[in-house]
N, CA, C and O of each residue as an XYZ file, in Angstrom:
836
protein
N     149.841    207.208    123.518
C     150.277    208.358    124.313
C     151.611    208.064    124.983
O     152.435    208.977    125.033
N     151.916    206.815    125.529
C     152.877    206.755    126.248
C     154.275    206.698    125.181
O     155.419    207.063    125.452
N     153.823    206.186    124.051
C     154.567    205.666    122.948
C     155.411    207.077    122.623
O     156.617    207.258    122.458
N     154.346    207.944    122.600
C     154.814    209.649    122.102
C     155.390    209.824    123.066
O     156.412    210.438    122.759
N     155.359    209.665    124.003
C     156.021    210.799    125.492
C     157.122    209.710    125.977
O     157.398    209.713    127.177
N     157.768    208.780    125.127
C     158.555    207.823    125.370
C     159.942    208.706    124.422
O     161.092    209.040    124.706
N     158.876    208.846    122.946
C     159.891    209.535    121.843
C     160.373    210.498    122.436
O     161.491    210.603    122.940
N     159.376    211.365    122.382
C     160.028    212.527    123.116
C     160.678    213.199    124.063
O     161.206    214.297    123.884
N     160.662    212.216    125.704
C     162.059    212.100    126.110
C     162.880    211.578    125.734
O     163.911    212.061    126.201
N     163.091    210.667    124.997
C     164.216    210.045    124.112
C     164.819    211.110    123.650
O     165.980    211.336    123.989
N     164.176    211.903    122.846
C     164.738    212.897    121.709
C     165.042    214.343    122.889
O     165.698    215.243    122.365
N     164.727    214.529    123.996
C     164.821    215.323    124.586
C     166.400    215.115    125.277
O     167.285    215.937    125.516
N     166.330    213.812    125.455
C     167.421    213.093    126.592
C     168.881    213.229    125.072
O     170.070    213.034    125.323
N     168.355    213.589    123.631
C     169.390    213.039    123.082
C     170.115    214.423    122.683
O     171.341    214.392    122.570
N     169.429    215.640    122.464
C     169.492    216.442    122.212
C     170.320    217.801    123.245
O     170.791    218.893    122.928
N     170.212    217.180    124.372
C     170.625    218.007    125.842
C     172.052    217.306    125.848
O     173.122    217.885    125.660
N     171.872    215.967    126.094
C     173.119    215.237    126.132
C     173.935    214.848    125.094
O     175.123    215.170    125.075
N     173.390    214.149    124.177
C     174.810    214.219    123.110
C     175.748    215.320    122.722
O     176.938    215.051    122.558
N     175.426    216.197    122.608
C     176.454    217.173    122.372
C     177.953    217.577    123.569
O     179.007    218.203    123.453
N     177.274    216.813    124.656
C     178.490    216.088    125.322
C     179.083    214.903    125.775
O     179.521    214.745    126.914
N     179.099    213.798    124.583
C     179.402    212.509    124.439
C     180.988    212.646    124.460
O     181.650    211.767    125.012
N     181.769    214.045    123.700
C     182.831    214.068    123.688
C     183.679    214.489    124.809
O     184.898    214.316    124.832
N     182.906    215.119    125.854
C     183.550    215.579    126.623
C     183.445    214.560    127.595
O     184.371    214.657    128.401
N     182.593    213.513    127.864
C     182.256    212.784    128.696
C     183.642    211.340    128.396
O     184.277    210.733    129.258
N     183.688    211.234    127.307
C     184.162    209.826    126.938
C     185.710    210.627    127.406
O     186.346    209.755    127.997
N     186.435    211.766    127.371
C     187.610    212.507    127.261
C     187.532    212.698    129.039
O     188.721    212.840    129.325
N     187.185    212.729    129.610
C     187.019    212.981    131.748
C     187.034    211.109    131.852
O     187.959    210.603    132.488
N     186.272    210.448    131.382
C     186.571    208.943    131.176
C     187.668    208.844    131.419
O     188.117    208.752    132.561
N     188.424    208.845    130.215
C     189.646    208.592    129.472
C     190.463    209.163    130.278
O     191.484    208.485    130.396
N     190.477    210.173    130.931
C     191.816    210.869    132.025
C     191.834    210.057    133.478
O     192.795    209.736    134.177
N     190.200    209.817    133.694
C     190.348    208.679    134.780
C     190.701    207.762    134.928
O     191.409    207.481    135.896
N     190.262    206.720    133.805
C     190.308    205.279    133.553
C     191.692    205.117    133.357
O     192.259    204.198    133.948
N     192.592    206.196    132.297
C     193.690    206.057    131.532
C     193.723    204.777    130.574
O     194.703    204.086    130.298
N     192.681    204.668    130.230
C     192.292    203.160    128.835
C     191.594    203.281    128.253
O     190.490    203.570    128.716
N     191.729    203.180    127.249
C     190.587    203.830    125.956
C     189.387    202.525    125.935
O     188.182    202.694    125.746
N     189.828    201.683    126.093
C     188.715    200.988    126.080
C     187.647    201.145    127.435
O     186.422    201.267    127.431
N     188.529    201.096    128.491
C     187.281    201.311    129.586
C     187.032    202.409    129.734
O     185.985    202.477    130.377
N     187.494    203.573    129.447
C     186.573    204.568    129.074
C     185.586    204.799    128.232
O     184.925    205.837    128.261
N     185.401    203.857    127.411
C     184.299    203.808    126.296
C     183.482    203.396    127.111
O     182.583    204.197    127.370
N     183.431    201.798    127.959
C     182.882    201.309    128.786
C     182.160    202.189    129.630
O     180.995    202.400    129.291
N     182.646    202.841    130.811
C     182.456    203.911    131.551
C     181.542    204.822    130.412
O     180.399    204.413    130.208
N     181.853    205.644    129.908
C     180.917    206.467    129.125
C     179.935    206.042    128.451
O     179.165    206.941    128.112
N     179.555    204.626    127.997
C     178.312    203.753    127.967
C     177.655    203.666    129.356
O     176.440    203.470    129.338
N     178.110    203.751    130.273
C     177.515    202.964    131.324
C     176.867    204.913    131.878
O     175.767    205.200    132.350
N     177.996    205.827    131.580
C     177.015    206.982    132.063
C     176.046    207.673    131.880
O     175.353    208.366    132.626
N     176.019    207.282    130.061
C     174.726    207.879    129.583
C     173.512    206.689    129.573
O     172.544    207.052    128.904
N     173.385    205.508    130.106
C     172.807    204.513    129.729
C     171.896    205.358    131.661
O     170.765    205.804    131.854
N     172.987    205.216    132.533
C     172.500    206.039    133.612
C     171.692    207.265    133.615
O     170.556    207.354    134.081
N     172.412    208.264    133.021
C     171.861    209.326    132.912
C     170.585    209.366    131.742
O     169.949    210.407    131.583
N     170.326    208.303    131.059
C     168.869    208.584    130.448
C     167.751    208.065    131.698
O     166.788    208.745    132.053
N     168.055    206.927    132.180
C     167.625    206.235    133.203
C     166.817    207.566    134.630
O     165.726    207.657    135.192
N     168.214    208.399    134.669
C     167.553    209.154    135.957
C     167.113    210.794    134.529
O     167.019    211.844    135.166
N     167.001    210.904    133.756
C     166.696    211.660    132.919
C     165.713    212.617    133.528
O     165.964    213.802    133.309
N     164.829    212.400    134.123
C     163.731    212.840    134.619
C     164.062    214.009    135.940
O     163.159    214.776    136.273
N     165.361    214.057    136.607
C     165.866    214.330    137.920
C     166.723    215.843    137.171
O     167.229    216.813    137.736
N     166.612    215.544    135.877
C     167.361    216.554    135.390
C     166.234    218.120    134.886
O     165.276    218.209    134.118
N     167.094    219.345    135.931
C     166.315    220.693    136.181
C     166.519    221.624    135.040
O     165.861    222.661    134.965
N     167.392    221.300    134.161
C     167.533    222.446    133.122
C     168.925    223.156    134.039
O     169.156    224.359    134.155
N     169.463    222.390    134.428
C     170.705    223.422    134.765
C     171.920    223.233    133.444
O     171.622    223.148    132.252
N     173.041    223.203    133.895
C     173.924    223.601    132.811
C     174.339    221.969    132.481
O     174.814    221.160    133.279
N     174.036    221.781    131.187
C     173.902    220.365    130.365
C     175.122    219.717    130.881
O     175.148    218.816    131.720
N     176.277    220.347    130.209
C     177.676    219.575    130.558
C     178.103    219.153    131.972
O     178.517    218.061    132.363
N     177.919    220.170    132.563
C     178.078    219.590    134.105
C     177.725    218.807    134.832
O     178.307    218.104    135.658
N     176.116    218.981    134.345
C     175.334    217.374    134.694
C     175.982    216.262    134.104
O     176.112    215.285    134.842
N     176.539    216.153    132.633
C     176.964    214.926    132.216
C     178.133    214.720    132.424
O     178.719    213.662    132.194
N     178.618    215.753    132.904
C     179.928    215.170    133.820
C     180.018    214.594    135.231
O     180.814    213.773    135.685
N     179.054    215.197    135.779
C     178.721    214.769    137.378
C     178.412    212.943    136.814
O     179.481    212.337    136.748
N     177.760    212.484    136.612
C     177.374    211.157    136.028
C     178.588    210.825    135.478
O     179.187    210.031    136.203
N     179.173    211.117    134.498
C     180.437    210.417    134.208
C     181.334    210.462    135.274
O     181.969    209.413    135.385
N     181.536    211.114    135.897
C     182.391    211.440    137.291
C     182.134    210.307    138.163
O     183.004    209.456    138.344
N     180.669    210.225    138.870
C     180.480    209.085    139.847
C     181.161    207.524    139.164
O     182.046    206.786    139.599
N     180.488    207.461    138.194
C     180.197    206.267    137.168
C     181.956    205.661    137.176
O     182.277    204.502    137.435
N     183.020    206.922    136.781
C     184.231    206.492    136.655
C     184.773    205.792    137.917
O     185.460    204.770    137.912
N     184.307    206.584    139.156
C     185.000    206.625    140.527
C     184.149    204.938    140.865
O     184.936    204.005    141.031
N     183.219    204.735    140.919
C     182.606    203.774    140.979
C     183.342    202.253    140.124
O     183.256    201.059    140.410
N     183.997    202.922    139.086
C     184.200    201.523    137.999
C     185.532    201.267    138.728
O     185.872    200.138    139.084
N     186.371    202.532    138.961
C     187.627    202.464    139.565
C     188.001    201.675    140.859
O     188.991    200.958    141.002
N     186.709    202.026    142.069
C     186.580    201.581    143.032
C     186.482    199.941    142.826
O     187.256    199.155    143.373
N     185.185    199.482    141.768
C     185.773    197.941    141.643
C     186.730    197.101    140.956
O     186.880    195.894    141.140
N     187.364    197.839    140.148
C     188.131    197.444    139.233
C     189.722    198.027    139.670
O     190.704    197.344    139.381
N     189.793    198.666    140.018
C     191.559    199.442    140.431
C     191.271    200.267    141.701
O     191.730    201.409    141.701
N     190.738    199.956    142.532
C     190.664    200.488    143.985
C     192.080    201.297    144.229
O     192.023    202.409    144.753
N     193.149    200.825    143.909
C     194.273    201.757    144.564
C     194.421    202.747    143.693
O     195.466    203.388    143.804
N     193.617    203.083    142.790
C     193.848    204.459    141.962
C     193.031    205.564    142.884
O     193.498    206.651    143.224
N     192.072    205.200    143.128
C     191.376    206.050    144.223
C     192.049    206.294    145.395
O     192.413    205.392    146.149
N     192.249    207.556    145.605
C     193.482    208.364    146.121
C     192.667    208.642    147.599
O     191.882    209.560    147.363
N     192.562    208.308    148.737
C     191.904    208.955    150.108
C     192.034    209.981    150.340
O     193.217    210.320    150.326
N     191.017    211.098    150.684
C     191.498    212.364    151.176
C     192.680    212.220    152.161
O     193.633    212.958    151.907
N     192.768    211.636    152.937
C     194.047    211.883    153.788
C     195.063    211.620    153.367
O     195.981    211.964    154.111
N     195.432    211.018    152.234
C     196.572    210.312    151.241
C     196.880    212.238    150.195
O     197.968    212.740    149.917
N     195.799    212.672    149.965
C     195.800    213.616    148.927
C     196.124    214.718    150.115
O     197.202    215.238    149.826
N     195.730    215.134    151.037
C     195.994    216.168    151.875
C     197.259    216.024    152.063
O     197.788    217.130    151.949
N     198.361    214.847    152.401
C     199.566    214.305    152.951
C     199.971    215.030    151.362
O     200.357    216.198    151.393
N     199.880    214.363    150.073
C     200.504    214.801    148.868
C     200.518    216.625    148.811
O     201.429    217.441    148.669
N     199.308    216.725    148.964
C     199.357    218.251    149.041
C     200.145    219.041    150.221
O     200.498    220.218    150.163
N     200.273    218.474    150.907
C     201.504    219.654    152.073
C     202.891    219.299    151.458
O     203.767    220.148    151.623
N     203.151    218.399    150.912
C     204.427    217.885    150.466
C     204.548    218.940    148.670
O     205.598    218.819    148.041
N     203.846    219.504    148.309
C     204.122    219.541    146.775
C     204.545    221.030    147.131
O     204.113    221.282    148.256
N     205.340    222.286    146.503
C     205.925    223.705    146.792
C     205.767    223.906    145.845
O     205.944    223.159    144.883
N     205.186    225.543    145.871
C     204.966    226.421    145.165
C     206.162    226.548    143.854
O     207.332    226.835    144.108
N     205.666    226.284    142.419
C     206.524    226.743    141.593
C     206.113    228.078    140.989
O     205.000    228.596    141.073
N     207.087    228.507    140.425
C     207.478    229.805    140.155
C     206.556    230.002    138.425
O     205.946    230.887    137.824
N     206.924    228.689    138.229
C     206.514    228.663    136.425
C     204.813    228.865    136.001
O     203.856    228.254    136.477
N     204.812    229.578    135.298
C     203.454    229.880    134.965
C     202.645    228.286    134.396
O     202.689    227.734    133.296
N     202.089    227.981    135.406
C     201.284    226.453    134.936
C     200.497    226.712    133.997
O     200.519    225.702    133.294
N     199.561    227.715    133.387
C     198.149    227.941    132.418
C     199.422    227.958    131.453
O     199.683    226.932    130.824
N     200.112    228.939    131.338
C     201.206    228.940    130.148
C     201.530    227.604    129.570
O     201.289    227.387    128.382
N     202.167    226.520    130.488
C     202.177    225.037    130.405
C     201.989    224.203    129.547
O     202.560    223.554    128.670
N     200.113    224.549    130.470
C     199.101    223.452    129.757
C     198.799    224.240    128.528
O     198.874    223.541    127.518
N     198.539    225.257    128.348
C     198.405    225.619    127.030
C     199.172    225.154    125.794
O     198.678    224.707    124.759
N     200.782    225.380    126.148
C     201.696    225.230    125.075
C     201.866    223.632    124.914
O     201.833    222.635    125.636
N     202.083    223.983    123.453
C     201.986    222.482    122.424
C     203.681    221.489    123.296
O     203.921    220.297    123.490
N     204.433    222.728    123.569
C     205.918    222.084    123.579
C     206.046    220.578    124.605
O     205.545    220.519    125.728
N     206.556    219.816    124.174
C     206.711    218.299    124.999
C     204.888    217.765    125.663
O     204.272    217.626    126.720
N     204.709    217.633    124.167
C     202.937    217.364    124.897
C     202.769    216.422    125.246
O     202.290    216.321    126.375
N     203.083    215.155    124.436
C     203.174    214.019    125.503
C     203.755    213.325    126.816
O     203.450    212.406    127.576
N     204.758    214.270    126.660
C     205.014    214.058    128.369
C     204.002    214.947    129.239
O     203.463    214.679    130.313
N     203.914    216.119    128.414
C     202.881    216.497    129.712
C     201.794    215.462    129.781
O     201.604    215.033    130.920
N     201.110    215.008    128.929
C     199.883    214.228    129.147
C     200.265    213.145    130.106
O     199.895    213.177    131.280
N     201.001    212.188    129.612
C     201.884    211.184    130.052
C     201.933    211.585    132.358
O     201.719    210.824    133.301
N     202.270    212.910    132.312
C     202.735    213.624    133.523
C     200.953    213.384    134.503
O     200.517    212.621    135.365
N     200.347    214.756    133.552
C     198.922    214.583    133.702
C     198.301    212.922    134.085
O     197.701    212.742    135.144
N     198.481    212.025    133.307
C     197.677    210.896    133.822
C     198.446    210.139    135.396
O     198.130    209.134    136.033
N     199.509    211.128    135.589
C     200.429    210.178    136.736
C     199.763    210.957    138.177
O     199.680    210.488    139.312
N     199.305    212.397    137.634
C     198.064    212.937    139.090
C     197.617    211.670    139.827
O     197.768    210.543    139.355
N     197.110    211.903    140.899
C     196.029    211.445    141.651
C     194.909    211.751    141.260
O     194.703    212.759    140.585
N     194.128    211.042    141.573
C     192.606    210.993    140.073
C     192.119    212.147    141.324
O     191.263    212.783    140.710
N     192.172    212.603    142.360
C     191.326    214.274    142.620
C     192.295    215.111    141.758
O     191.825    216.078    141.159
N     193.526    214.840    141.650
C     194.013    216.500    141.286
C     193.849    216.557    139.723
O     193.526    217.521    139.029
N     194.226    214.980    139.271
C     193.830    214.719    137.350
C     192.643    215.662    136.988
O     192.535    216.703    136.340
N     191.544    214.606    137.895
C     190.300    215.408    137.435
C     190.502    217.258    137.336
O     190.340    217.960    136.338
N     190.822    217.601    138.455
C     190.551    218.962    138.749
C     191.112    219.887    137.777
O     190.507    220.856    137.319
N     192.633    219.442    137.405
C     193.591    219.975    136.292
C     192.398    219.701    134.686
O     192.209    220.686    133.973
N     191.890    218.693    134.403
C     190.999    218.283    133.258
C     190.320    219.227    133.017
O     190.488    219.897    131.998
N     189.195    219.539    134.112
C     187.705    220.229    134.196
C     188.046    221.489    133.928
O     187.311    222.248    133.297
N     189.399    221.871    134.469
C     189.691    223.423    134.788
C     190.616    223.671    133.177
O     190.250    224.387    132.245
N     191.391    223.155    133.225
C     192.418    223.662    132.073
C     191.967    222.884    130.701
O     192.430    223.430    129.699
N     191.420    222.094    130.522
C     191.463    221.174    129.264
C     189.769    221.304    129.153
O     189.563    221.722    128.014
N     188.400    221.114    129.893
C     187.062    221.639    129.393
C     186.718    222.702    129.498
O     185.670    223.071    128.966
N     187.498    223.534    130.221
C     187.446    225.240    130.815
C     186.448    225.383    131.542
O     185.829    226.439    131.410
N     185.983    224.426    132.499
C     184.936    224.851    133.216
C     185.098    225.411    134.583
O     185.931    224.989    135.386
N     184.269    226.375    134.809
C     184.479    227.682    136.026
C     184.477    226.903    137.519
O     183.699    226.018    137.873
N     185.477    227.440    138.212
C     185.230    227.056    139.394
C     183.933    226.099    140.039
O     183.814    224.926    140.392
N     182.880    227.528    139.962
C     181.513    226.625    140.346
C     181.270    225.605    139.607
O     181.436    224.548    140.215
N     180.920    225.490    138.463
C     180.710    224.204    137.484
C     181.648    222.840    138.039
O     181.230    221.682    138.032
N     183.253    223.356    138.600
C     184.115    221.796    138.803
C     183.492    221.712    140.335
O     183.861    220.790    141.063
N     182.661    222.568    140.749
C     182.280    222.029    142.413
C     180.885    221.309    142.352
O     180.455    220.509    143.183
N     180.324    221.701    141.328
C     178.567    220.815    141.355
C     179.536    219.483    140.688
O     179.307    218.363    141.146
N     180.497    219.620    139.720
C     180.409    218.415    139.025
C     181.194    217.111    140.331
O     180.773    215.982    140.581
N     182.599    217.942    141.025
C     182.708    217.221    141.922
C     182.415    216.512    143.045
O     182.809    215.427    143.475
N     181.396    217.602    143.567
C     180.608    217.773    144.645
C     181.337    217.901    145.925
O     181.185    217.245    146.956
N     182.356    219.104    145.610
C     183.245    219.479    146.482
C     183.309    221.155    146.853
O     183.870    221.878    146.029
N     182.690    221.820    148.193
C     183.515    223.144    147.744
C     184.457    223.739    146.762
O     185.461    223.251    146.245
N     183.813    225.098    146.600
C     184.778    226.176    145.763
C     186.065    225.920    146.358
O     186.734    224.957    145.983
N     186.395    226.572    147.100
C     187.841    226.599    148.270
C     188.530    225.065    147.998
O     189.689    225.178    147.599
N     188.229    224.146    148.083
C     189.008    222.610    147.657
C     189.036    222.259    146.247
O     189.828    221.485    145.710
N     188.035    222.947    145.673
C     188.098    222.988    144.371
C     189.654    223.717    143.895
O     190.598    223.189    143.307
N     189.494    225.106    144.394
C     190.678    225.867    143.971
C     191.951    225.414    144.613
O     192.925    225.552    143.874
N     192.304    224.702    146.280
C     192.997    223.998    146.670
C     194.081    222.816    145.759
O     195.303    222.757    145.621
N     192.929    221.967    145.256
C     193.047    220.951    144.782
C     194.207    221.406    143.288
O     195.361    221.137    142.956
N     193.287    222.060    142.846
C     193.805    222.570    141.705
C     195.439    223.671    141.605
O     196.225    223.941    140.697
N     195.353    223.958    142.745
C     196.941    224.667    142.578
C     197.960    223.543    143.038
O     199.092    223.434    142.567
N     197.368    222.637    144.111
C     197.812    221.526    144.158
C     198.624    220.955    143.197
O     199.852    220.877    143.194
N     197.515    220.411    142.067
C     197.845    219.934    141.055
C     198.742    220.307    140.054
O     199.696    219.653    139.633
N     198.278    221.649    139.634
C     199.497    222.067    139.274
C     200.717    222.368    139.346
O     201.451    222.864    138.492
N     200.984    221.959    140.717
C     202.231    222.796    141.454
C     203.049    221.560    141.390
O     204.265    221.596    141.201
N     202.184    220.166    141.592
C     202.744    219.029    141.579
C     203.424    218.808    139.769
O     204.593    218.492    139.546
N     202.736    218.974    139.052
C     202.733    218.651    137.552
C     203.959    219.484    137.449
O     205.026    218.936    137.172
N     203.875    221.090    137.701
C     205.009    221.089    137.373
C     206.310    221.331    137.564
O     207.096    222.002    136.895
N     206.586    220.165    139.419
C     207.434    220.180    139.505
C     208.162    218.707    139.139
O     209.346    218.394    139.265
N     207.129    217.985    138.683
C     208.096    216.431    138.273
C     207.621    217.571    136.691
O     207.253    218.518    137.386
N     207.490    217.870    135.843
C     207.986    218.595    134.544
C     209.358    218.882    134.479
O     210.115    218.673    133.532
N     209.687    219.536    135.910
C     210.861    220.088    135.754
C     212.196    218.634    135.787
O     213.238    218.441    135.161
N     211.397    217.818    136.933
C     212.420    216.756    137.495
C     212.563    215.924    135.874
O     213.675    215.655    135.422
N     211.787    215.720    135.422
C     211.890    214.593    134.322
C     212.230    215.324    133.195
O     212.211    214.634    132.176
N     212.633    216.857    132.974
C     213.331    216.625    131.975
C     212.683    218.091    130.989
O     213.215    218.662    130.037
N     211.400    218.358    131.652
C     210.729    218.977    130.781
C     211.509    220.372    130.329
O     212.612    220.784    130.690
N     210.669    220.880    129.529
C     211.513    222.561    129.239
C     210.981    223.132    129.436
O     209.846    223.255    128.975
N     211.558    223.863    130.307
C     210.947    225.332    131.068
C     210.508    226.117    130.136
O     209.445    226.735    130.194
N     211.374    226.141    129.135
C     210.756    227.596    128.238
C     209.572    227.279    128.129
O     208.830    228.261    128.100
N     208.808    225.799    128.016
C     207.754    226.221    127.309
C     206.562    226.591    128.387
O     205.420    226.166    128.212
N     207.062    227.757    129.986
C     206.072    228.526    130.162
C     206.483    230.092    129.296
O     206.298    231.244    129.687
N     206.816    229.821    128.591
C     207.547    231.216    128.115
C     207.537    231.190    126.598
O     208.225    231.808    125.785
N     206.331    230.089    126.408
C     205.894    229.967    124.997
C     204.319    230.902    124.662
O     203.390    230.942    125.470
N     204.316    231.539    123.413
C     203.328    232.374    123.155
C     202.000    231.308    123.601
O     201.920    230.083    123.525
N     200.942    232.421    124.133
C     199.840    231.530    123.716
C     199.162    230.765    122.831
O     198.926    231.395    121.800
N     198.657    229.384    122.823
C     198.273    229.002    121.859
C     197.333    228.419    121.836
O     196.934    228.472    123.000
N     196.487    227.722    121.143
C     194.987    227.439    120.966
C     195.122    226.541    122.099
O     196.254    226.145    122.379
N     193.786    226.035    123.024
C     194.126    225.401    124.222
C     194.190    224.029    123.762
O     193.781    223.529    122.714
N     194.826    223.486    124.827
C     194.595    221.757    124.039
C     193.389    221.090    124.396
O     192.842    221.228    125.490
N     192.847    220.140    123.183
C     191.573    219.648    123.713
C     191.736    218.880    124.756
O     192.793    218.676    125.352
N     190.182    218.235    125.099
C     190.131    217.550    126.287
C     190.993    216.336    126.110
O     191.832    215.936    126.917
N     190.608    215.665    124.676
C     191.240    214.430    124.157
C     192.606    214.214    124.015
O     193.010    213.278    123.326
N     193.661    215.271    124.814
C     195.243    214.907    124.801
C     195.542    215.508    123.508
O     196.561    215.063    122.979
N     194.946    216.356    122.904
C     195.146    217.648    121.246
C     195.844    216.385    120.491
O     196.955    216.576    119.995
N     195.206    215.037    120.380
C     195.488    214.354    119.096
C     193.911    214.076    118.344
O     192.774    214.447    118.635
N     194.649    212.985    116.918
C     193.689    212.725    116.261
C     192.128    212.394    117.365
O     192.443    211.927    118.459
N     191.104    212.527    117.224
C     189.819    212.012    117.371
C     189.431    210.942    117.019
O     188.933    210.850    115.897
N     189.522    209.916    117.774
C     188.473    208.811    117.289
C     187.279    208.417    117.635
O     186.670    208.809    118.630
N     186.875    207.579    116.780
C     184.979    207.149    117.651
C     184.923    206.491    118.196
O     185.776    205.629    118.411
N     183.945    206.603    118.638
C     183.411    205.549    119.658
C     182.285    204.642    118.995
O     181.431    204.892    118.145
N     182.661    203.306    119.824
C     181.761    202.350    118.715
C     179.920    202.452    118.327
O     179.097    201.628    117.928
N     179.873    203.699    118.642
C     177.999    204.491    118.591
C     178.378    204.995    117.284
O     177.396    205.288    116.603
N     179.711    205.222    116.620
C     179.711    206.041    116.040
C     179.896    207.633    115.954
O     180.080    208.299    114.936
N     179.816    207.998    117.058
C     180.064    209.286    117.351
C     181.694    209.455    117.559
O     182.497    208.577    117.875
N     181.961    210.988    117.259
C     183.123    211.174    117.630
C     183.541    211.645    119.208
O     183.240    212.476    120.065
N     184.458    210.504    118.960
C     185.378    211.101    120.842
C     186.871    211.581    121.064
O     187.925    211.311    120.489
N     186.520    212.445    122.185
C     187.919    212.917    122.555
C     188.505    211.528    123.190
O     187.794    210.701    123.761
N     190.124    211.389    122.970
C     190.760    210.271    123.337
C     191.393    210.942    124.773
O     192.098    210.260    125.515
């Protein structure tokens, strides 16, 4: 009996969650900024999240496995690169300092034009505003969804996030970037993985980089 009801959360735990291995190892990867310790990190979140498996209500799959990849990153960061972890009072100080740009940011992140600098730009955020720009523009997840996953108010959620963008794209402008491309047609959004090739992860599965 126990043997069966062992399988079958197994297969329950694999079926809810794998289908976001890619999005998990890709929120990694924007934190960590290292492909390898983001693999790390995204082992260590689902190895967690089967562990507390049981705590899980049937709410919305991805968010949960992002909330877990989320702690898990901030946690690896905290012992491993402590000064990447940005203090609210460090991020509030950044945020009164960053001014409103004019340029359509969704336009931006959408368009293909100078993508690696944007990414390049993107990983130079502060890991609150990285994340927030990620969840919102690159997994498309809704306001509420980036506040359970952060565990931050709506209102700082949306804060954070104009923040971020406002910051992104005004070193875009300083370093060089081209304006036109808010004034580029829409185009398919970019994935989570930086819209390059896909590689795996050593499970075998495919990941966003």
């Amino acid at each position: 009996m126990s043997w069966n009801t062992d399988r079958h959360r197994r297969a329950r735990f694999e079926a809810i969650a794998l289908p976001h291995l890619d999005a998990a190892y890709a929120l990694a990867r924007w934190l960590t900024r290292n492909d390898a310790d983001a693999a790390d990190v995204a082992q260590e979140a689902f190895l967690r999240a089967f562990r507390y498996f049981d705590s899980y209500r049937g709410d919305d799959a991805k968010s949960w496995v992002l909330k877990i990849v989320r702690r898990t990153c901030y946690g690896w960061l905290a012992r491993n690169r402590p000064a990447d972890v940005v203090s609210l009072e460090a991020e509030e100080e950044l945020g009164e300092a960053v001014a409103t740009s004019a340029i359509d940011a969704e336009a931006l992140l959408e368009s293909r034009s100078d993508l690696r600098h944007l990414h390049q730009l993107i990983e130079a955020l502060p890991a609150a505003m990285r994340e927030a720009i990620v969840l919102r523009d690159l997994h498309e997840l809704g306001y509420r969804e980036i506040a359970e996953v952060t565990g931050v108010p709506i209102g700082t959620v949306m804060s954070r996030l104009h923040r971020a963008r406002s910051l992104l794209l005004r070193t875009y402008d300083q370093t060089g970037g081209t304006a036109a491309a808010s004034m580029a047609p829409r185009t398919q959004e970019v994935s989570p993985g930086h819209g390059s090739p896909v590689p795996k992860s050593s499970s075998g599965h495919r990941c966003a980089a």
